[in-house]
C-alpha positions in Angstrom: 0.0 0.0 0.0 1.5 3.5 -1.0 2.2 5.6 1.5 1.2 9.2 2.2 3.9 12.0 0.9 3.1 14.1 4.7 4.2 17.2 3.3 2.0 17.4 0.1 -1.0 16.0 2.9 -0.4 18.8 5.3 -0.1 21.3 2.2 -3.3 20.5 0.9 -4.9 20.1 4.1 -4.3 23.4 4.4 -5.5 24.5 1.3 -8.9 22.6 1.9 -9.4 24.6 4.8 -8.7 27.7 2.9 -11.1 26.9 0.4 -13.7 25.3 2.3 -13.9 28.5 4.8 -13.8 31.0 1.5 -17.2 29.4 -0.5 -18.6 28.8 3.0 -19.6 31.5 5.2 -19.9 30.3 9.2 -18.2 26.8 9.5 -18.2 25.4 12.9 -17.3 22.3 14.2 -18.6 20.6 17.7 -17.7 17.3 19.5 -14.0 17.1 17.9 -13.1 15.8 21.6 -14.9 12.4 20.8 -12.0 11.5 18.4 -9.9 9.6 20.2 -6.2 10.7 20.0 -3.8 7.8 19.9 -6.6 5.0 18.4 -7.5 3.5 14.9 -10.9 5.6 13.9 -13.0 5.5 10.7 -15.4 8.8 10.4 -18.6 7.3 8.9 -20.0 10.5 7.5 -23.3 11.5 5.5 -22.9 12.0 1.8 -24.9 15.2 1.0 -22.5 17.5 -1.5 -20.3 15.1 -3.2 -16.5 15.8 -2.9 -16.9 18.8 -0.9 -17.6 16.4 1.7 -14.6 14.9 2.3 -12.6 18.4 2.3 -14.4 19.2 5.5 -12.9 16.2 7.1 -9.1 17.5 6.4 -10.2 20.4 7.1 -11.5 20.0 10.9 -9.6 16.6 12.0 -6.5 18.6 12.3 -4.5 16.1 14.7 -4.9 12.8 13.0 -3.5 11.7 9.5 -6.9 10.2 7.5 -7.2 7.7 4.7 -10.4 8.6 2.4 -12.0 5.9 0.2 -13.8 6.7 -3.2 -15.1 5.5 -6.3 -12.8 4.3 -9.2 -14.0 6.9 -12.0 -12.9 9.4 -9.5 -9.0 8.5 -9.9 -9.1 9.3 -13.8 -10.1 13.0 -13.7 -7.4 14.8 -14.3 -7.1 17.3 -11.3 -9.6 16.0 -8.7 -7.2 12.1 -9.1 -3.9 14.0 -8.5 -5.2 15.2 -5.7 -6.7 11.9 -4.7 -3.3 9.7 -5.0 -1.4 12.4 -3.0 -3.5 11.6 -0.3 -3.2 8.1 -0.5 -7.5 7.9 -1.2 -8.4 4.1 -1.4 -10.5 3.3 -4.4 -13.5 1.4 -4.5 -15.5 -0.3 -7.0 -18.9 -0.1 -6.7 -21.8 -2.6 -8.0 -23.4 0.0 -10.5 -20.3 0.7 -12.3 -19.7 -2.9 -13.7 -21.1 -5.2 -15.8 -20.6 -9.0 -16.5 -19.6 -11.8 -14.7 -16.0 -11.1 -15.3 -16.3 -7.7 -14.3 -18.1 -8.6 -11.1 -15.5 -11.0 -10.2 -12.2 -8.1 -11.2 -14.8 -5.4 -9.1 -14.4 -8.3 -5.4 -10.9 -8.8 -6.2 -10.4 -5.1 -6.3 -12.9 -4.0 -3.4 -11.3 -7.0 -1.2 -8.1 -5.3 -2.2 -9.2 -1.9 -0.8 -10.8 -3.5 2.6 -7.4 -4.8 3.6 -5.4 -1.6 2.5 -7.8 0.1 5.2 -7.2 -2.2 7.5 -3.8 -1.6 7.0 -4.6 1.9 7.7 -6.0 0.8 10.9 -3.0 -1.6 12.1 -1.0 1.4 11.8 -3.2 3.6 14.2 -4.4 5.8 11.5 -7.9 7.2 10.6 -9.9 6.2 7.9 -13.4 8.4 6.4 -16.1 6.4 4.5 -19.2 7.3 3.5 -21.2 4.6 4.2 -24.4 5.1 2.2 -22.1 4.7 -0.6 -23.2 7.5 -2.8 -23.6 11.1 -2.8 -27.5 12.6 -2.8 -29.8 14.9 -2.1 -32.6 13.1 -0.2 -33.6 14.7 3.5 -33.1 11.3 5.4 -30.3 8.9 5.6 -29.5 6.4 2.7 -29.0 2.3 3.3 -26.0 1.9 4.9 -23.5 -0.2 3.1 -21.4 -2.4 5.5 -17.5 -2.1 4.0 -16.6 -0.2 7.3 -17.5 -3.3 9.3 -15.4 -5.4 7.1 -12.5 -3.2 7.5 -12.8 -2.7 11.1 -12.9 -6.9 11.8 -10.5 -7.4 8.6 -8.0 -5.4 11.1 -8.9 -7.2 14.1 -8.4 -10.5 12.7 -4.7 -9.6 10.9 -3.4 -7.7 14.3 -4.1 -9.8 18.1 -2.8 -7.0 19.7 -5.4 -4.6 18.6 -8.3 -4.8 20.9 -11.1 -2.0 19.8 -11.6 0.2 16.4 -13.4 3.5 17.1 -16.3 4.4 14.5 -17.2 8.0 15.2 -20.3 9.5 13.0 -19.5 12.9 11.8 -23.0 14.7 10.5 -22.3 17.5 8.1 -25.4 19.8 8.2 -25.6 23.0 5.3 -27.9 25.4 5.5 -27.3 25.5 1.7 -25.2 23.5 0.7 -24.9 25.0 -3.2 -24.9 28.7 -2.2 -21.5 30.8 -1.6 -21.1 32.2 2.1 -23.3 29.7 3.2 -23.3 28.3 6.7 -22.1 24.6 7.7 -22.2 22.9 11.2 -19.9 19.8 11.6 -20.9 17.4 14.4 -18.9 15.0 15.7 -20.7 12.1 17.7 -19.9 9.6 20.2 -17.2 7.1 19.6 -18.9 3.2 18.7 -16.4 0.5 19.8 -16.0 -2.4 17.8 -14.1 -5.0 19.6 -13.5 -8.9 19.7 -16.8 -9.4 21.3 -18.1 -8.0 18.3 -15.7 -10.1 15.9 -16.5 -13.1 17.7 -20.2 -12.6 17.1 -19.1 -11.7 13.2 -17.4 -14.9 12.5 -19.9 -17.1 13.9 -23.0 -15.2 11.7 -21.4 -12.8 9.3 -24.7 -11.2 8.2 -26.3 -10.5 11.3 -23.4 -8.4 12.6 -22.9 -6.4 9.6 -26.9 -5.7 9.2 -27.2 -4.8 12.9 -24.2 -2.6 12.5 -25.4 -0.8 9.7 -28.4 -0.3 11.6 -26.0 1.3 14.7 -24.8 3.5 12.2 -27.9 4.8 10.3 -29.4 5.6 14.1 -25.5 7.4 15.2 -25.8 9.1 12.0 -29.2 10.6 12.2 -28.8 11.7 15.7 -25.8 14.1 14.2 -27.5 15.1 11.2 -30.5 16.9 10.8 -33.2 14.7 8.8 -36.6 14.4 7.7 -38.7 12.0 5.4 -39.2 14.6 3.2 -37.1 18.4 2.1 -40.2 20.4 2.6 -40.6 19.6 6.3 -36.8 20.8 7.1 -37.9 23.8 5.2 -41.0 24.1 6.8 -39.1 23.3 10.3 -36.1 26.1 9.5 -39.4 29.1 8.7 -40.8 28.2 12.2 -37.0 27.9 13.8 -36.8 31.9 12.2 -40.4 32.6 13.3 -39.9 31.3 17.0 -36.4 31.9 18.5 -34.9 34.0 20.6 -33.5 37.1 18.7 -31.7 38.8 21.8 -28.6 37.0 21.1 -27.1 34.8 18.4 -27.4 31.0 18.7 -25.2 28.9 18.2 -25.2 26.5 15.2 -26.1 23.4 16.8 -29.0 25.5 18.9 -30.7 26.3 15.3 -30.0 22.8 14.7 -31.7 21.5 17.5 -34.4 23.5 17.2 -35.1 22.7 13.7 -34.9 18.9 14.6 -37.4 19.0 16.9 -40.2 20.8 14.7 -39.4 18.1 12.2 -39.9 15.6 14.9 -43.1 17.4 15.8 -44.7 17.5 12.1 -43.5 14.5 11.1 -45.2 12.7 14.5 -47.2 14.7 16.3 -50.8 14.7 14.6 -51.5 18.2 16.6 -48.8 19.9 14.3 -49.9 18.6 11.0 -52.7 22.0 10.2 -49.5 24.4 11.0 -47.3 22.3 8.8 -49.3 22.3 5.9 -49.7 26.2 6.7 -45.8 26.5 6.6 -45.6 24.2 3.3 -48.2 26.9 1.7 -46.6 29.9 2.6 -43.1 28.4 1.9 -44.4 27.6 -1.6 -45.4 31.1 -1.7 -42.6 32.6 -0.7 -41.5 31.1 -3.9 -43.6 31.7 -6.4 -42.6 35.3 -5.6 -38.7 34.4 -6.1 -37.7 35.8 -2.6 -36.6 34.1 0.5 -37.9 34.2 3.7 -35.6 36.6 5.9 -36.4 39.4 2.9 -39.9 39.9 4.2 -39.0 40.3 7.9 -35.7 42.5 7.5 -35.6 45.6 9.2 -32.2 47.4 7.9 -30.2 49.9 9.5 -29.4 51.7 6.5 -26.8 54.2 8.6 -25.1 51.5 9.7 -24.9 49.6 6.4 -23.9 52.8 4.7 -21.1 53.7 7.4 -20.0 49.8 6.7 -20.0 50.4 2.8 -17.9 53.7 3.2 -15.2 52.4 5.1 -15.1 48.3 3.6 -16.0 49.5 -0.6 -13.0 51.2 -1.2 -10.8 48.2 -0.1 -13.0 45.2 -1.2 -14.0 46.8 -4.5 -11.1 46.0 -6.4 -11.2 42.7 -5.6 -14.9 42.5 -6.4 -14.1 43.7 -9.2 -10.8 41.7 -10.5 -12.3 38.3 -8.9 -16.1 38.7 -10.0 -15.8 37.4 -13.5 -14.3 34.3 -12.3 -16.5 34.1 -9.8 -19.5 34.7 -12.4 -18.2 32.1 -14.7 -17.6 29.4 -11.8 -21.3 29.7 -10.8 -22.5 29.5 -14.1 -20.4 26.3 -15.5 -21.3 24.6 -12.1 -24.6 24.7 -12.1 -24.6 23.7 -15.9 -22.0 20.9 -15.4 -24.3 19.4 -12.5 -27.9 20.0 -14.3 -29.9 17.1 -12.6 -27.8 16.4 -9.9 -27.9 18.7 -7.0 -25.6 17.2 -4.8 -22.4 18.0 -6.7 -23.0 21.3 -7.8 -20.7 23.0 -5.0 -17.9 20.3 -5.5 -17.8 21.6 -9.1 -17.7 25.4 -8.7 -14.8 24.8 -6.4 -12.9 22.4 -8.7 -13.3 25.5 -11.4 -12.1 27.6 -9.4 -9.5 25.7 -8.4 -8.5 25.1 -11.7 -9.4 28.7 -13.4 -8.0 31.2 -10.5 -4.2 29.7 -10.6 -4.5 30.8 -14.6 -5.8 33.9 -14.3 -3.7 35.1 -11.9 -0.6 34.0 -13.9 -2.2 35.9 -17.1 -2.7 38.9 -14.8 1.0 38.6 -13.9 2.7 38.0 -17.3 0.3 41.1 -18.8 1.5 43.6 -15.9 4.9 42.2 -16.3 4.7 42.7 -20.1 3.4 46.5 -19.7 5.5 47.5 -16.2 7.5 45.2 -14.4 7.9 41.9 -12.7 7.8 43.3 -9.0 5.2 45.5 -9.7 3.2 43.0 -11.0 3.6 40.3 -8.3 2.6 43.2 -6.0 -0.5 44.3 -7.8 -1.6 40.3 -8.0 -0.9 39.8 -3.6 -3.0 43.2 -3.1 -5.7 41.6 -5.7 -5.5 38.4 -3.2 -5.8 40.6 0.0 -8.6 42.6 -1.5 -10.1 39.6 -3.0 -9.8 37.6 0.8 -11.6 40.5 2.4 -14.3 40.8 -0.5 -15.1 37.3 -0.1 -15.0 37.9 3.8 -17.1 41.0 4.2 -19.2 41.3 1.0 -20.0 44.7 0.6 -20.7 44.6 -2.7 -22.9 41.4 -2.3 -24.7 43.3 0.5 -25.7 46.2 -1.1 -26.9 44.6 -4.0 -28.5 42.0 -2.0 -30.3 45.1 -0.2 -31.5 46.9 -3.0 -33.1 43.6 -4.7 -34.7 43.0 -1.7 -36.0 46.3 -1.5 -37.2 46.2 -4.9 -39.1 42.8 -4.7 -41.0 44.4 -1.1 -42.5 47.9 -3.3 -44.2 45.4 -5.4 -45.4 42.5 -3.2 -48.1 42.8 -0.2 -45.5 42.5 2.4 -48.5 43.4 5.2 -50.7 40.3 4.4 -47.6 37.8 4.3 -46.9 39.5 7.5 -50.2 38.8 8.8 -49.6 35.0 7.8 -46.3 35.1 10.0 -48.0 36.5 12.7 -51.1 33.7 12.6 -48.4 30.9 12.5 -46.4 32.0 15.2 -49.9 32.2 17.5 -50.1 28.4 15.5 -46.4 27.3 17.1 -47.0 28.7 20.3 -48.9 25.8 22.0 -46.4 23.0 20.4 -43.6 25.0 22.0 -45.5 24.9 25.2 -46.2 21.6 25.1 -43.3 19.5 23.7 -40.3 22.2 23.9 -40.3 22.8 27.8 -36.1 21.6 27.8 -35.1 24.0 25.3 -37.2 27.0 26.8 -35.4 26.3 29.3 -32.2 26.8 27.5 -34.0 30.3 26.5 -33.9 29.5 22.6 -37.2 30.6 22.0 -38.7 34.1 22.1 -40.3 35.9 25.2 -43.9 36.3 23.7 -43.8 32.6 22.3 -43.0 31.6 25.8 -45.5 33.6 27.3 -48.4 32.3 24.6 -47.4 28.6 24.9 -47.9 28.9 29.3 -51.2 30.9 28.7 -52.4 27.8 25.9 -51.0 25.1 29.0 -53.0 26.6 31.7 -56.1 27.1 29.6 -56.2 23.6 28.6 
């Protein structure tokens, strides 16, 4: 098995982290202290965004070298598989990319192959990330788990006596969007699962019952770090009534919103009382739509002397950078959505292989043309004040905001922006007794807002 060049990994685990934290806007992490330290791991993680996926991983497990696995087809694009063999990725070969009998029995041969190399991994006190639903998608609930983790896990517990426990830990990766730049992401990190020689002895005597009960642990570790729901629309209806509810006297944390918008999902999904307020949310999210706005453009309120004063001091130093990186920027957003037209869940992975690719180019034309007309030093030091401006653009958006502002503006002259708030108002009156009623531990946390709290005790005494 090849090993890992360490100072190309830490190089480009770097450079993951840069680019992860540049499209993404808030990126936090919680429950990093449930990896162990000094112990084999493998991070089963959901498989929402494609490649982007596995970038968080080097980018937040900081203190442990980590072994990814992937798809064949993967290894032969250009870029994305040079990438891929400097980190030492395992490949895979999954049952939907073969066919025939001969090509079945090269695709065991192979996939046997890469279950020892991660044991391997393992033997040698190393991490190793799958994703064990075996494919990347789009759907609001966790996929059939696929059992290769399992295999590797007791593969490495037969080949090395000494080794007594592997550590699974599920890592949920929640966005908030995962397609849109400077959108938020919360990492969750859950409790460790051991699998140890109890668990191989119970393997070896009946193979499939261990690996189906297994998969079952990890489906259930999963969805209690992920937020999920049988369908999209109820995490959207769940994340309108988390904005129409909570406490907006301080900021929450990410995994407060996330709690919150699990348990509405829970609640609409379960609870027949919630069903008329979900249907409500459904209609007015569709709604919201139809007019081509999103929800927090109805209920802003701006301080337009603040946002100017912000403007006037950020413009003049993000502006060129705007300016120089917005065409790239542009054309990135526009091939990746084109070059993942039908599927979803690898649109972000694409803009950011573009711009991997494109930005490297056009800096070096921008170099060679202001070396051509001026000089060589002046034009490496035009291209790092570019970068700088470019970094803070990215960071602080003026531009974004103040075009952001006046669209929004625009789209509230010609909408009825009192009757939608008159909807708000009738569903937050709606929310009020299913707060009171099955939120009492996170009121008590103060996550929701005063007057919800007050309506939900006034529904509880008078029933």
């Amino acid at each position: 098995m090849a090993k890992v060049n360490m100072i190309a990994y830490t190089l480009l685990r770097w450079f993951f982290e840069f680019c992860i934290h540049m499209f993404y806007g808030n990126v936090s992490a919680r429950g990093t202290e449930n990896i162990p330290k000094d112990r084999p791991v493998i991070f089963v993680v959901n498989h929402y965004n494609g490649l982007v996926d596995a970038l968080f991983l080097y980018s937040e497990v900081s203190n442990r070298l980590i072994r990814g696995v992937a798809k064949q087809e993967l290894f032969n694009l250009p870029v994305v598989g040079f990438f891929m063999k400097l980190l030492g990725i395992i490949p895979i070969i999954r049952p939907c990319d073969v066919n025939g009998k001969d090509l079945e029995e090269q695709r065991k041969l192979s996939n046997l192959a890469a279950i020892n190399a991660m044991a391997e991994v393992l033997i040698d006190g190393h991490c190793i990330v799958i994703f064990p639903e075996g494919t990347s998608h789009n759907n609001s609930d966790i996929l059939t788990i696929k059992t290769g983790f399992a295999r590797a896990a007791f593969t490495c517990l037969e080949k090395c006596e000494n080794l007594d426990k592997i550590y699974l830990v599920p890592v949920g990766l929640n966005y908030d969007s995962k397609n849109e730049f400077r959108s938020d992401v919360y990492v969750q990190f859950g409790k460790e699962i051991p699998i140890d020689r109890n668990d191989l002895q119970e393997y070896q005597q009946d193979s499939g019952k261990t690996l189906h009960r297994l998969a079952d642990v990890v489906k259930d570790a999963l969805r209690n770090v992920t937020v999920v729901a049988k369908e999209p629309d109820t995490i959207l209806a769940a994340q309108v009534a988390r904005s129409l509810v909570r406490n907006r006297s301080f900021p929450l944390t990410q995994e407060e919103y996330l709690l919150i918008t699990q348990r509405f999902i829970d609640l609409f999904e379960n609870e027949p009382e919630a069903k008329p307020v979900y249907e409500t949310l459904k209609q007015f999210n569709a709604h919201i739509r139809l007019l081509n706005m999103k929800y927090y453009e109805i209920s802003m309120k701006y301080s337009f002397v603040r946002k100017i004063i912000t403007l006037l001091f950020t413009l003049p130093i993000c502006l060129p950078g705007s300016l120089y990186h917005g065409p790239i920027g542009l054309l990135c957003s526009h091939l990746g959505k084109k070059l993942a037209a039908g599927y979803k869940d690898q649109e972000a992975h694409y803009k950011l292989m573009i711009v991997i690719s494109l930005l490297p180019i056009y800096y070096l034309i921008t170099i060679g043309i202001l070396t051509y007309l001026f000089s060589f030093y002046f034009a490496l030091y035009c291209a790092l004040l570019l970068a700088i401006s470019g970094i803070l653009a990215v960071r602080i958006r003026p531009v974004a905001v103040s075009l952001q502002i006046m669209k929004s503006l625009g789209k509230l002259l010609v909408i009825n922006r009192e009757e939608i708030l008159k909807v708000q108002r009738q569903i937050r009156n709606d929310l009020a007794p299913l707060v009171g009623k099955h939120c009492q531990d996170l009121i008590k946390l103060n996550l929701f807002d005063t007057e919800i709290v007050a309506k939900s005790e006034s529904s509880i005494k008078q029933n």
